[in-house]
MARNUKE-539826 format. One line per field, with one value per atom (N, C-alpha, C): residue number from 1; residue in one letter; atom name; x, y, z. Coordinates in steps of 0.001 Angstrom, whole numbers, plus 500000, padded with zeros to 6 digits. Each point is the difference from the previous one (the first is absolute). Layout:
MARNUKE-539826
k: NUM|... $
r: A|... $
a: CA|... $
X: X|... $
Y: Y|... $
Z: Z|... $
***
This chain:
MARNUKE-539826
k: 1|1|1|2|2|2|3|3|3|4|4|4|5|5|5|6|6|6|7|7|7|8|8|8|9|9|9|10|10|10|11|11|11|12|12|12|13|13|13|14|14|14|15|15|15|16|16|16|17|17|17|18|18|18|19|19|19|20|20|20|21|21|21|22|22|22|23|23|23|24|24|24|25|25|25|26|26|26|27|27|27|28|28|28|29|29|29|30|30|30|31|31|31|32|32|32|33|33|33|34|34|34|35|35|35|36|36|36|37|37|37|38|38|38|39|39|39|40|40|40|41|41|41|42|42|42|43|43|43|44|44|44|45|45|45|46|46|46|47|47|47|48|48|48|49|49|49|50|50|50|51|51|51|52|52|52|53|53|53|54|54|54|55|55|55|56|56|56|57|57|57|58|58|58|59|59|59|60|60|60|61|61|61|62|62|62|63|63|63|64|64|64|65|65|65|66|66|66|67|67|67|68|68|68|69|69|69|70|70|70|71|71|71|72|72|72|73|73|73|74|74|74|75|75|75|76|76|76|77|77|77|78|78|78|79|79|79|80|80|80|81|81|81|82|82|82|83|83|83|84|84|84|85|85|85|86|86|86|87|87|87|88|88|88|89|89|89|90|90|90|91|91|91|92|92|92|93|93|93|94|94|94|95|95|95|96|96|96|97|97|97|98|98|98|99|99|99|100|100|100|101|101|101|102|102|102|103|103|103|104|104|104|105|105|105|106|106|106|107|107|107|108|108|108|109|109|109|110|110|110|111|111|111|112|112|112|113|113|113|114|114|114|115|115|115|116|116|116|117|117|117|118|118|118|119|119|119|120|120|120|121|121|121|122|122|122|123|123|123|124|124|124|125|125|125|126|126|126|127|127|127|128|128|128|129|129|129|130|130|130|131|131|131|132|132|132|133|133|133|134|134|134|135|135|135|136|136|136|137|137|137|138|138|138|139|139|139|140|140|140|141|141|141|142|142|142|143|143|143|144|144|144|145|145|145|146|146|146|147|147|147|148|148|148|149|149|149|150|150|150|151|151|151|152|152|152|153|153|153|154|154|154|155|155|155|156|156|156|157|157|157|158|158|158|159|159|159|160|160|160|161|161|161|162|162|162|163|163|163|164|164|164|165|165|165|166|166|166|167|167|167|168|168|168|169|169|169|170|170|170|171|171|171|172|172|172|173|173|173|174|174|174|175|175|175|176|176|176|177|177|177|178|178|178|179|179|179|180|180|180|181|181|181|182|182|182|183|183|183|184|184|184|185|185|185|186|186|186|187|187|187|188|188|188|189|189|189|190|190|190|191|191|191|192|192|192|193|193|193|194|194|194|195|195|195|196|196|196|197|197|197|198|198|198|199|199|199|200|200|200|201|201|201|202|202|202|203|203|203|204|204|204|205|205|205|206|206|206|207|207|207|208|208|208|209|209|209|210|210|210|211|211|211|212|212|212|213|213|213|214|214|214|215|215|215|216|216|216|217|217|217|218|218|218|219|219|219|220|220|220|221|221|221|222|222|222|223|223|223|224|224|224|225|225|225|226|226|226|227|227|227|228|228|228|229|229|229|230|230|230|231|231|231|232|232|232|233|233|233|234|234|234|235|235|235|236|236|236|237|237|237|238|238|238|239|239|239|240|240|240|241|241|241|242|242|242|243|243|243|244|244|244|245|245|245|246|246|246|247|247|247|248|248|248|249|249|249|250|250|250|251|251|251|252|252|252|253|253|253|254|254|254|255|255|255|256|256|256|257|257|257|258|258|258|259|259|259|260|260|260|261|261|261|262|262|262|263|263|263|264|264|264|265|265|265|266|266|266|267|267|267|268|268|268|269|269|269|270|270|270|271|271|271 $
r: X|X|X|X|X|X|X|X|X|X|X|X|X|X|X|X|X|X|X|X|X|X|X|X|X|X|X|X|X|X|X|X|X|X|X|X|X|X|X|X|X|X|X|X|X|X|X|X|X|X|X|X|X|X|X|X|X|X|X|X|X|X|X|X|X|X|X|X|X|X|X|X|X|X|X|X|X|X|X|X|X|X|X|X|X|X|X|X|X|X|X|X|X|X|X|X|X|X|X|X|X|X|X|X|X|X|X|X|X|X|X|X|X|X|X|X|X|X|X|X|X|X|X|X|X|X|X|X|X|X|X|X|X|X|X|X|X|X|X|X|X|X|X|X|X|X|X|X|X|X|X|X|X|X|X|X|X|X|X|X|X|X|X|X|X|X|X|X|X|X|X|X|X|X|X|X|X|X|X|X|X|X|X|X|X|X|X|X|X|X|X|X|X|X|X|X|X|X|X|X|X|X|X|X|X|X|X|X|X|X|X|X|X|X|X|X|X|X|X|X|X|X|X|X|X|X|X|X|X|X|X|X|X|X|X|X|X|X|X|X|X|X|X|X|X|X|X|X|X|X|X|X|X|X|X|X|X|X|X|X|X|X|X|X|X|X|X|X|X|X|X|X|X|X|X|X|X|X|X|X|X|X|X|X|X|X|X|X|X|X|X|X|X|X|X|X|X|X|X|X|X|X|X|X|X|X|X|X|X|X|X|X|X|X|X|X|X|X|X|X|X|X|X|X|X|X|X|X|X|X|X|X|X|X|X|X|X|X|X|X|X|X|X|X|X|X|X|X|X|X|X|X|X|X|X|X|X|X|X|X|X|X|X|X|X|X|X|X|X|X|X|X|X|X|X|X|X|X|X|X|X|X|X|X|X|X|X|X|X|X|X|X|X|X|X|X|X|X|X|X|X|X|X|X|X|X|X|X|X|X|X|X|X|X|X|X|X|X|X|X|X|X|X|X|X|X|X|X|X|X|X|X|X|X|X|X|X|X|X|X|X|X|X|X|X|X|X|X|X|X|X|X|X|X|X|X|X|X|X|X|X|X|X|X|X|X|X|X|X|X|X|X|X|X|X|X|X|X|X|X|X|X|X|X|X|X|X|X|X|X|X|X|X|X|X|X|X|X|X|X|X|X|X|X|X|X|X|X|X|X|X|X|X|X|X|X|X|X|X|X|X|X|X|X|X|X|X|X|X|X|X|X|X|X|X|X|X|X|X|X|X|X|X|X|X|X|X|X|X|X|X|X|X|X|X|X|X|X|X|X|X|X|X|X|X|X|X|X|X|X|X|X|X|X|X|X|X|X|X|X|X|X|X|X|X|X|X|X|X|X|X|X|X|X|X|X|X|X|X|X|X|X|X|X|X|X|X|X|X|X|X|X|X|X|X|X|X|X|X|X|X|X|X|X|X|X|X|X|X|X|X|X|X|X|X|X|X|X|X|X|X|X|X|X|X|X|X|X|X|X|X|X|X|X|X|X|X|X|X|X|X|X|X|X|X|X|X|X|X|X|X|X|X|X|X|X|X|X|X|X|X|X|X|X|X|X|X|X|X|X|X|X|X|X|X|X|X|X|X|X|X|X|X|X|X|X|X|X|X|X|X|X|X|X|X|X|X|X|X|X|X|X|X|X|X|X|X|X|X|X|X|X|X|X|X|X|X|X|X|X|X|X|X|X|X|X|X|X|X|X|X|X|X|X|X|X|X|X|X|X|X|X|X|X|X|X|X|X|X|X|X|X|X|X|X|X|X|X|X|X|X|X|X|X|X|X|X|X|X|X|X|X|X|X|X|X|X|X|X|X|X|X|X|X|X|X|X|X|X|X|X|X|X $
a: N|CA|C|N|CA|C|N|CA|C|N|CA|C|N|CA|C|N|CA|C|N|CA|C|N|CA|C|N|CA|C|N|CA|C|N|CA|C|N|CA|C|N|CA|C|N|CA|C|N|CA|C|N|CA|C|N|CA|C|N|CA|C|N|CA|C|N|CA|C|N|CA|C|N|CA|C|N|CA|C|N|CA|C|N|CA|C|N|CA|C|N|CA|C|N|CA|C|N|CA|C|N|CA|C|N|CA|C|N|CA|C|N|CA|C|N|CA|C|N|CA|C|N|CA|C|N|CA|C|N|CA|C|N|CA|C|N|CA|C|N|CA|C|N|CA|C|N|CA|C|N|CA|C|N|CA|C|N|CA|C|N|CA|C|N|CA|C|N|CA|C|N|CA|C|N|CA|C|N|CA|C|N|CA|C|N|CA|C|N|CA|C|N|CA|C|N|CA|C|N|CA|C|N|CA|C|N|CA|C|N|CA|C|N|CA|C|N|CA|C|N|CA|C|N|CA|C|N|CA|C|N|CA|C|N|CA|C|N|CA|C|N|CA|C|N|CA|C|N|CA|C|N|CA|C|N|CA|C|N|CA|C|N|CA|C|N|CA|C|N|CA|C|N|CA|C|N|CA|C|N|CA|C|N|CA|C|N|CA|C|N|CA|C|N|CA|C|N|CA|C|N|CA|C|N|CA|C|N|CA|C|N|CA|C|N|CA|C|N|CA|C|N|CA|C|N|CA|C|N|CA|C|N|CA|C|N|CA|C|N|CA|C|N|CA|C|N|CA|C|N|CA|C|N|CA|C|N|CA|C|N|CA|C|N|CA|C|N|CA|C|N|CA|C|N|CA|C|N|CA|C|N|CA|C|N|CA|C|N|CA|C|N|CA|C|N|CA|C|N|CA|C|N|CA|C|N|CA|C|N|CA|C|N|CA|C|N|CA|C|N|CA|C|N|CA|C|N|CA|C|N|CA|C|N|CA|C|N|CA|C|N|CA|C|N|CA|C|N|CA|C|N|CA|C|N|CA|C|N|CA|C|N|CA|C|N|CA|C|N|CA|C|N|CA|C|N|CA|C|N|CA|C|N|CA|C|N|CA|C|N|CA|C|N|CA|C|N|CA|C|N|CA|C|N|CA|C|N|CA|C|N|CA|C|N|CA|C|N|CA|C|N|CA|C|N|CA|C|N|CA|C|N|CA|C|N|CA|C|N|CA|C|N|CA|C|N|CA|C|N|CA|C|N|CA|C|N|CA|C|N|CA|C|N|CA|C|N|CA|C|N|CA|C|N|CA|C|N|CA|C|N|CA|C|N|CA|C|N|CA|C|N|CA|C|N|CA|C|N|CA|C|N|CA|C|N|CA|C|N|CA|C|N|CA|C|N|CA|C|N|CA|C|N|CA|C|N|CA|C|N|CA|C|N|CA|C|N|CA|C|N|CA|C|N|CA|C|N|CA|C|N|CA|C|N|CA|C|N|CA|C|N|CA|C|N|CA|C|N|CA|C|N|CA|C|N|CA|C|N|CA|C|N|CA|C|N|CA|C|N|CA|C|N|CA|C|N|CA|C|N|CA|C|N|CA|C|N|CA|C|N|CA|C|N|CA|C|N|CA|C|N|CA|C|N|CA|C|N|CA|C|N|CA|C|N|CA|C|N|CA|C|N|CA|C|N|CA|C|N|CA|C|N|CA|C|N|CA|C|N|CA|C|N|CA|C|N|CA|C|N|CA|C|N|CA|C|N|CA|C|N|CA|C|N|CA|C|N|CA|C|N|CA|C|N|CA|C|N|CA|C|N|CA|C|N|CA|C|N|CA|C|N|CA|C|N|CA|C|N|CA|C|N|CA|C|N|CA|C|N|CA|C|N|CA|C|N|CA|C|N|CA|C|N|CA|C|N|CA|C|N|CA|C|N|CA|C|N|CA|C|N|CA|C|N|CA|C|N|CA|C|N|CA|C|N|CA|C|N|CA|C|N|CA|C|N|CA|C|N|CA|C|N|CA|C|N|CA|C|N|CA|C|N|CA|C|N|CA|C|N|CA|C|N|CA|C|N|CA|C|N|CA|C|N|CA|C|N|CA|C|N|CA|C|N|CA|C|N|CA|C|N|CA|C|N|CA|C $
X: 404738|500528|500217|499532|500440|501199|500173|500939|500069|499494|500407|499823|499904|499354|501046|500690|500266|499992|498854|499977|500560|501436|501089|501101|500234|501412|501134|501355|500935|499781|500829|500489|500557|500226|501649|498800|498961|499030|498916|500284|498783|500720|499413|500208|501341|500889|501351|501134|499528|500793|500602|501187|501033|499018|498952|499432|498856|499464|498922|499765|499441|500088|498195|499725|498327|499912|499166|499940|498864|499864|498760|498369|499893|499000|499937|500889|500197|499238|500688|498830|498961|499302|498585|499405|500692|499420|499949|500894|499436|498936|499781|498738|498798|500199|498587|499606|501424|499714|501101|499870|501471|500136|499188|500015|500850|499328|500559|501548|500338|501170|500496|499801|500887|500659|498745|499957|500855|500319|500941|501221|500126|501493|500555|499504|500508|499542|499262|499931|500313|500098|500159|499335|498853|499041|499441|499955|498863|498903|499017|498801|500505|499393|499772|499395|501540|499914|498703|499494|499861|500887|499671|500952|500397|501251|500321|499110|499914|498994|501311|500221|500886|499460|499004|499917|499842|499840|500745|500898|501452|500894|500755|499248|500303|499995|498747|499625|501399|499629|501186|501759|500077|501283|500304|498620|500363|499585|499378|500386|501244|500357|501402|501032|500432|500260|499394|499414|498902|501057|499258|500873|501400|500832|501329|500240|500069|500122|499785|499186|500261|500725|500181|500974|501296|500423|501559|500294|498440|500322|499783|499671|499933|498631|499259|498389|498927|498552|498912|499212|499863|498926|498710|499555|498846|498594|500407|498642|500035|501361|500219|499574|500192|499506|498689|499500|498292|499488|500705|499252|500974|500336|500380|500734|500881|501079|500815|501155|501053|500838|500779|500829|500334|501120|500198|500675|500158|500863|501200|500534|501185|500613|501409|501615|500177|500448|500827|499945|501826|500998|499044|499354|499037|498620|499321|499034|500226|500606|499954|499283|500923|499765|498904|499253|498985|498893|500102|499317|499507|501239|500065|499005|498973|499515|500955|499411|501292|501504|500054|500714|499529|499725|499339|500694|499180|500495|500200|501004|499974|500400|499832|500399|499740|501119|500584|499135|499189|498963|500758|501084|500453|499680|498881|499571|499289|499592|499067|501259|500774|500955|499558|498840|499274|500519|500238|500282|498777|499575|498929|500302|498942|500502|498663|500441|498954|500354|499366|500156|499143|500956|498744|500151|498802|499940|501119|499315|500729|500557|501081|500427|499705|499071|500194|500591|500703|500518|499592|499441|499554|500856|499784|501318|500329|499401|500397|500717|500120|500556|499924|498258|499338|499740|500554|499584|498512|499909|498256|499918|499666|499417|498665|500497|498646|500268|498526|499999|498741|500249|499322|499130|498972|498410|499170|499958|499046|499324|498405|498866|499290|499078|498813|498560|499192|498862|499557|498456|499029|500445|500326|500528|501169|500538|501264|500007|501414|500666|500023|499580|500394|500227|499386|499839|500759|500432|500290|498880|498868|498874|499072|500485|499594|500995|499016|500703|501666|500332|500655|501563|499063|501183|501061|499486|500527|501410|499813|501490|500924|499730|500822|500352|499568|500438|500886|499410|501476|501081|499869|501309|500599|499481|501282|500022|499253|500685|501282|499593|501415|501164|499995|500855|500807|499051|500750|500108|499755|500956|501480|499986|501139|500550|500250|500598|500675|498500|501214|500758|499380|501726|501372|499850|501192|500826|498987|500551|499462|499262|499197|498852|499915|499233|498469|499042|498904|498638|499531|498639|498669|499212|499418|498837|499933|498901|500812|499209|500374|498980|500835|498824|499803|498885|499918|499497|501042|499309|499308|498843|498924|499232|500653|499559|498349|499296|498858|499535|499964|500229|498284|499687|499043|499045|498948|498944|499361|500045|499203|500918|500720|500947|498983|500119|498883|500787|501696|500290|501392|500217|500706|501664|500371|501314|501078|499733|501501|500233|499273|500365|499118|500235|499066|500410|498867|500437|499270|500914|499936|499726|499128|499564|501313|500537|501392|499665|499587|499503|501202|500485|500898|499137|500205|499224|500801|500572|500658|499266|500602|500042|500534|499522|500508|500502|501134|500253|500415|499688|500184|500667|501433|500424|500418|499451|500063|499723|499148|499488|501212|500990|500598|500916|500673|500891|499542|499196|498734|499855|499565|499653|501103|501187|501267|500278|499582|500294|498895|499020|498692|500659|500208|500802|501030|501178|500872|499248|499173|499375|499464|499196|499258|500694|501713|500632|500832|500087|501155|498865|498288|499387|500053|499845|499300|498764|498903|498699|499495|498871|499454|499329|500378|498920|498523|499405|498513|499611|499008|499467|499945|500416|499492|498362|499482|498643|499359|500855|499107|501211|500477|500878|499495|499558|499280|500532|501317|500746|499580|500317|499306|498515|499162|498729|499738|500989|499901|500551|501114|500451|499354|499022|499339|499018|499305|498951|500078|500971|500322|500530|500327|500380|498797|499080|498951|499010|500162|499440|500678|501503|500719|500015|499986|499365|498446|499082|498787|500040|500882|499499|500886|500990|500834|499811|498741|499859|500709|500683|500872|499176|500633|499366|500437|499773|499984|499115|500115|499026|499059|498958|499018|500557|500206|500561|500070|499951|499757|501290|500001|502263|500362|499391|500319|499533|499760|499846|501937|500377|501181|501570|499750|500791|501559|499431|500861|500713|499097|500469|501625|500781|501478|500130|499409|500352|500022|500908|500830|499374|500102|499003|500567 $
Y: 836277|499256|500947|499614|501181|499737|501184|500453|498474|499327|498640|498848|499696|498615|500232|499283|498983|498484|499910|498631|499153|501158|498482|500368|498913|500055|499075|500798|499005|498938|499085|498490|499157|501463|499697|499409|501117|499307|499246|499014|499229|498728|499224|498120|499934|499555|499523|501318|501134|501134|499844|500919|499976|500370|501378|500601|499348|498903|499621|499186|500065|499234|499504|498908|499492|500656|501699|499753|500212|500017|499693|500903|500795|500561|499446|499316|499384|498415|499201|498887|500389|501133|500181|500089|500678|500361|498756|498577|499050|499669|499857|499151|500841|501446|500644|499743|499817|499955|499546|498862|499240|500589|500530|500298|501992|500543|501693|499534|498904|499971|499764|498933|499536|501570|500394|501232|501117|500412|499989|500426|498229|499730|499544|499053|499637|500609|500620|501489|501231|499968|501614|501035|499556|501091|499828|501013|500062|500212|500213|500402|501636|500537|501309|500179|500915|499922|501135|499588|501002|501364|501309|500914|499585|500458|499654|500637|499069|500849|500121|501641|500874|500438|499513|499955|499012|498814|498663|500001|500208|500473|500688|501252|500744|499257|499276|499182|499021|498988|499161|500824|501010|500005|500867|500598|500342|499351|498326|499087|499176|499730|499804|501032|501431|500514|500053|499955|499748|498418|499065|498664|499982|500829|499790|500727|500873|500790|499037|498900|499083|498720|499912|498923|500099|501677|500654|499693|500064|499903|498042|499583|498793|499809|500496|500429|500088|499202|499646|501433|499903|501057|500195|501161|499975|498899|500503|498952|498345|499450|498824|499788|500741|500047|499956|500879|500074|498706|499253|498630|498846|500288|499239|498650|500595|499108|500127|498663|499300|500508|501250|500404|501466|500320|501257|499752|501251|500242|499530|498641|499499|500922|500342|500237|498732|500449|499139|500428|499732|500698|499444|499752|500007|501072|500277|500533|501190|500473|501360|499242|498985|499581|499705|499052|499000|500939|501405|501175|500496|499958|500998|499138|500934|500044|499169|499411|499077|499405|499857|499229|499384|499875|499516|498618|499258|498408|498973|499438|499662|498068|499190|498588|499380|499508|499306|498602|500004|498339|499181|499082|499524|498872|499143|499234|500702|501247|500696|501121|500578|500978|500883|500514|501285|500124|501724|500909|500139|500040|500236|501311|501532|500502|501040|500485|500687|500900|501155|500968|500032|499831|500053|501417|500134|501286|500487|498418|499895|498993|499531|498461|500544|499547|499790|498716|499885|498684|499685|498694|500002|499008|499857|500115|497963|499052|499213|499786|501231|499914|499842|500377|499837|501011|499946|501296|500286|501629|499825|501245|499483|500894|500832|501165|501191|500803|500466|500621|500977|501250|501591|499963|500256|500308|501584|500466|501779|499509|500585|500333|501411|500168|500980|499063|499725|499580|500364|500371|500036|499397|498588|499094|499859|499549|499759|498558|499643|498407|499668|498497|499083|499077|499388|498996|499555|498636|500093|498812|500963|498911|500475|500573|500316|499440|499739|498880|500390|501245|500790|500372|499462|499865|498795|498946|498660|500748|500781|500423|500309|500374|500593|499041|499069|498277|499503|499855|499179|500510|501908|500491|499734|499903|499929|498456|498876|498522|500185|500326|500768|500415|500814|500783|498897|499369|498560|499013|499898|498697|500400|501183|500939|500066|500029|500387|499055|498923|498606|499115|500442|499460|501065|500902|500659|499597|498937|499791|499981|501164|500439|498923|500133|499561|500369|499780|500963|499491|501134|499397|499858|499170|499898|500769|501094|500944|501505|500892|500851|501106|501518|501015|501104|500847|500667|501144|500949|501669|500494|500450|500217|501607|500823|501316|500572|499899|500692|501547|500670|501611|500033|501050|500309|500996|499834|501026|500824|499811|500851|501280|499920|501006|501845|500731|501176|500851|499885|501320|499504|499807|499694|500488|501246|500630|499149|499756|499856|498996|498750|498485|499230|498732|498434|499514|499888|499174|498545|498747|498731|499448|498863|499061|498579|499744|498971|498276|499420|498644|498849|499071|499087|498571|499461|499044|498710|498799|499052|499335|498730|499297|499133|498431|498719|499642|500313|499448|498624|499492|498698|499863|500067|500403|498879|498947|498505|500024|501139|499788|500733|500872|500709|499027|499301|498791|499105|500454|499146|501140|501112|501412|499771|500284|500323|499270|498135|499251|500514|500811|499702|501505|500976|500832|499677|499165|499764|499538|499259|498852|501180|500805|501148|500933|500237|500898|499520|498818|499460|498892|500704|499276|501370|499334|500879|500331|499439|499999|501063|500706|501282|499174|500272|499020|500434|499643|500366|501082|500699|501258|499483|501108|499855|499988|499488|500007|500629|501276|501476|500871|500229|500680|501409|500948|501458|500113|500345|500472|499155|498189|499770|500069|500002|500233|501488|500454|501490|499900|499369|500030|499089|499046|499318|500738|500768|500951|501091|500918|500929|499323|499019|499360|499905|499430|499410|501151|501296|501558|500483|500051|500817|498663|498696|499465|499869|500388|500278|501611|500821|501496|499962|499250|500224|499232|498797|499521|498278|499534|498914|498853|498880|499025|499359|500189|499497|499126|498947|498885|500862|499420|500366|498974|500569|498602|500649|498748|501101|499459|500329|500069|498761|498955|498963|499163|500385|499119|500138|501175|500768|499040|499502|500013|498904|499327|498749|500086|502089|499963|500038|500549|499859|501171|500824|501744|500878|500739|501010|501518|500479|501440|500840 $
Z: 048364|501141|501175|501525|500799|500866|500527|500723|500664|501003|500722|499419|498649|499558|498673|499990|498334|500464|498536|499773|499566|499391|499533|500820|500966|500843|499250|500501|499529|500528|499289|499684|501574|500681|500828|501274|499867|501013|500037|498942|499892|500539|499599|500759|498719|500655|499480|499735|500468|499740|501317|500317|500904|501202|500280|500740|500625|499624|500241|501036|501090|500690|500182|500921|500344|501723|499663|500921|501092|501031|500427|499588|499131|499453|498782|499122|498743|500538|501037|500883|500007|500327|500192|498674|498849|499258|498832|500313|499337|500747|501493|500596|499164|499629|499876|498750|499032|498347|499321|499693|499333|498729|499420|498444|500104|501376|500087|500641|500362|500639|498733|499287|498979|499113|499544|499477|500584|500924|501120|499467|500858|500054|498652|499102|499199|498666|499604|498673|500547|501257|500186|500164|500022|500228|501344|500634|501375|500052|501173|499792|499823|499867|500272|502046|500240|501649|500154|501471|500707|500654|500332|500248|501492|500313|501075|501127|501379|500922|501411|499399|500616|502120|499802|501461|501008|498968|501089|500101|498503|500155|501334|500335|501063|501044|500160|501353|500281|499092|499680|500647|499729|500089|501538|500307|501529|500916|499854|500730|499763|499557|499468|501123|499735|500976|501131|500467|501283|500855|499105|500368|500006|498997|500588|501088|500676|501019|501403|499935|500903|499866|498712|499736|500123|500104|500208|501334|500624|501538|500691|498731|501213|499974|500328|500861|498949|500609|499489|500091|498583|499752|500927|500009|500781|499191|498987|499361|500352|500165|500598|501109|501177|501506|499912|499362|499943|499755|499191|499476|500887|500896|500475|499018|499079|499511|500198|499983|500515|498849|499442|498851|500174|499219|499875|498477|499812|498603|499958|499098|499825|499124|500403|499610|499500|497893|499665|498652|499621|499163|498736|499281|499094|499576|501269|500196|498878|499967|498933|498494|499435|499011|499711|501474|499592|500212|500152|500149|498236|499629|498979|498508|499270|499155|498812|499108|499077|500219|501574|500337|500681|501243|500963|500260|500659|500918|498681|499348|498889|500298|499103|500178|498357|499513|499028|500104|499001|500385|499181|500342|499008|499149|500278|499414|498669|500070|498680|499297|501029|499639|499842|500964|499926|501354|499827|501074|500852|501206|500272|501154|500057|500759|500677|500669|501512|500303|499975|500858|501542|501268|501249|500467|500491|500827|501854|500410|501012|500873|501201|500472|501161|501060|501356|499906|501741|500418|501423|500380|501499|500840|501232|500773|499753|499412|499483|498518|499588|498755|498838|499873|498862|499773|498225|499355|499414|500173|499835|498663|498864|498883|500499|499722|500103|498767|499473|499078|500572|499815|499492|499416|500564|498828|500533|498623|500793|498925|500140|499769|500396|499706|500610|499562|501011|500627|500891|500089|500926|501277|500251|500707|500022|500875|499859|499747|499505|499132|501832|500197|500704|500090|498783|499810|498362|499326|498643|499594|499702|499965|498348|499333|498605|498920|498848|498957|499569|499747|499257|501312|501375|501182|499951|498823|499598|499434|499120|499460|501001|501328|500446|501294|500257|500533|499181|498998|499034|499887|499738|500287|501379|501044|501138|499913|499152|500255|499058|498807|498843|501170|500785|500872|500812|500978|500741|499425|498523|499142|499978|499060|500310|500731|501058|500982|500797|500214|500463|498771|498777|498831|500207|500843|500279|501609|500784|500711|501364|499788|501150|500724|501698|500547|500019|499488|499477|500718|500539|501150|498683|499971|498692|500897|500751|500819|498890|499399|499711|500635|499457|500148|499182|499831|499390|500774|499396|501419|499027|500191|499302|500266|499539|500067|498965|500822|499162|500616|498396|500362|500556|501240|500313|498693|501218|498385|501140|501170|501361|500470|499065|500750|500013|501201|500028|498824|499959|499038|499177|498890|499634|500270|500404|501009|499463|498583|498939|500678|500439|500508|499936|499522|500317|500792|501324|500991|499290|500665|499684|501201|499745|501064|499382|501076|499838|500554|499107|500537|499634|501030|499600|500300|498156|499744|499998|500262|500266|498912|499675|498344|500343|499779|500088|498716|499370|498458|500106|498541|499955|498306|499769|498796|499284|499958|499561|498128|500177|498521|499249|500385|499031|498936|500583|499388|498903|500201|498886|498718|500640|498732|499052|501112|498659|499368|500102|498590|498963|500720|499040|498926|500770|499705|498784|500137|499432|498411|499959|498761|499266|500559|499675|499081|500423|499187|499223|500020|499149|498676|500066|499387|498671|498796|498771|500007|500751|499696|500836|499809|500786|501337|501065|501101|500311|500792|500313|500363|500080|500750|501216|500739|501654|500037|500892|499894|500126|500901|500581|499640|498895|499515|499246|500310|500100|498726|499523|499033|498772|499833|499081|499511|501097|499765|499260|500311|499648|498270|499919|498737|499022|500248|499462|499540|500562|499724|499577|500196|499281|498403|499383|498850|499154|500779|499213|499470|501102|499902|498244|500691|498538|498644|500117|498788|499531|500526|499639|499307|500488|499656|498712|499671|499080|498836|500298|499418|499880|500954|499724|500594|500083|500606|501020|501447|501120|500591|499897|500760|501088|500138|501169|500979|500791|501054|501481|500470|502058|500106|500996|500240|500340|500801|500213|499101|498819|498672|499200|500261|499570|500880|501287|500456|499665|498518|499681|498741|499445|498506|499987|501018|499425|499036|500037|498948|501032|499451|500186|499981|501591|499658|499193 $
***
């Protein structure tokens, strides 16, 4: 087992333990695979993560300082002026929280009695009083991000509709226009001089978060069911664990059905 991965977590953080909450990467990760969520939240096991990527990280957190430094003052960032938007960085006695990693923007769904919760990156507010979700994205590309026009950019729409469901169950006035500051690291640079310069694109997002209210009953049935649910349909990991099975019962000798994965997806067994 290594240094960042056990596959058996306590009790405390699975579905019905004190710690557990639904939260917005746990949403995504039923839309992608009801069967790796179940697996999840309710046995306890995760996928096996990716390592953390320590230099969005960085990015991430010196826009963060970057943006407060005008929010102390009142005053619209330069990247705001440039795009000619109507906002600056909102002040308000929450923001730390709805900042912070496993706490974040949280709301009690009480019809399911699931916690549901968010971490945002950032709140502008514009001079009518609508709050505006922005979230942080770094890359390195040839091109720079301008656009959110690739399949895999879908995850990261639903997270900021996740964000302004949130936010107006806390109360808030919420512009359903979001944005995303979109840092992609250059590759033209003549000398590397111990820095990545970034090309800084602010991409605006019409969310429409109608569908979430809907997930979390689907959510709720899902964990409070006994039965294993379906494969996601483009779920990498089971395709992966399906095939690596059928590898180590052929070499060992056992018997594993010949089967293509979407023949697999109704058996209800347990990886």
């Amino acid at each position: 087992m290594g240094k960042y991965y056990n596959p058996k977590r306590k009790a405390s953080w699975n579905y019905g333990g004190d710690r557990w909450k639904l939260s917005r990467a746990k949403i995504d990760l039923f839309k992608g695979c009801p069967r790796c969520f179940y697996i999840d939240n309710k046995l306890g096991t995760k996928r096996v993560p990716g390592y953390p990527l320590q230099l969005n990280k960085a990015v991430d957190h010196q826009l963060k300082r970057e943006f407060d430094a005008y929010r102390a003052k009142d005053e619209q960032h330069p990247l705001q002026k440039e795009y000619g938007i109507n906002a600056r960085p909102v002040v308000h006695k929450d923001l730390d929280e709805w900042r912070e990693n496993f706490e974040g923007v949280k709301y009690l769904h009480e019809p399911t009695n699931l916690l549901i919760s968010g971490a945002i990156d950032d709140l502008w507010i514009n001079d009518e009083g609508d709050n505006i979700v922005v979230d942080y994205k770094a890359t390195a590309k040839e091109e720079p991000i301008t656009e959110l026009n690739e399949e895999w950019h879908e995850g990261y729409k639903r997270q900021m509709e996740v964000y302004q469901w949130l936010l107006r169950r806390n109360g808030l006035k919420v512009s359903d226009t979001g944005y995303f500051v979109y840092c992609t690291g250059k590759y033209d640079q003549e000398a590397f001089d111990k820095k990545i310069e970034f090309d800084v694109n602010l991409i605006s997002y019409e969310g429409d978060d109608s569908w979430v209210e809907g997930i979390i009953y689907d959510i709720k049935k899902c964990l409070d069911s006994d039965k294993l649910p379906d494969l996601g349909q483009d779920c990498d990991y089971c395709a992966y664990w399906y095939t690596r099975k059928e590898h180590e019962n052929q070499t060992t000798g056992g018997s594993f059905s010949q089967v293509h994965l979407n023949e697999k997806k109704n058996e209800g067994t347990l990886f």
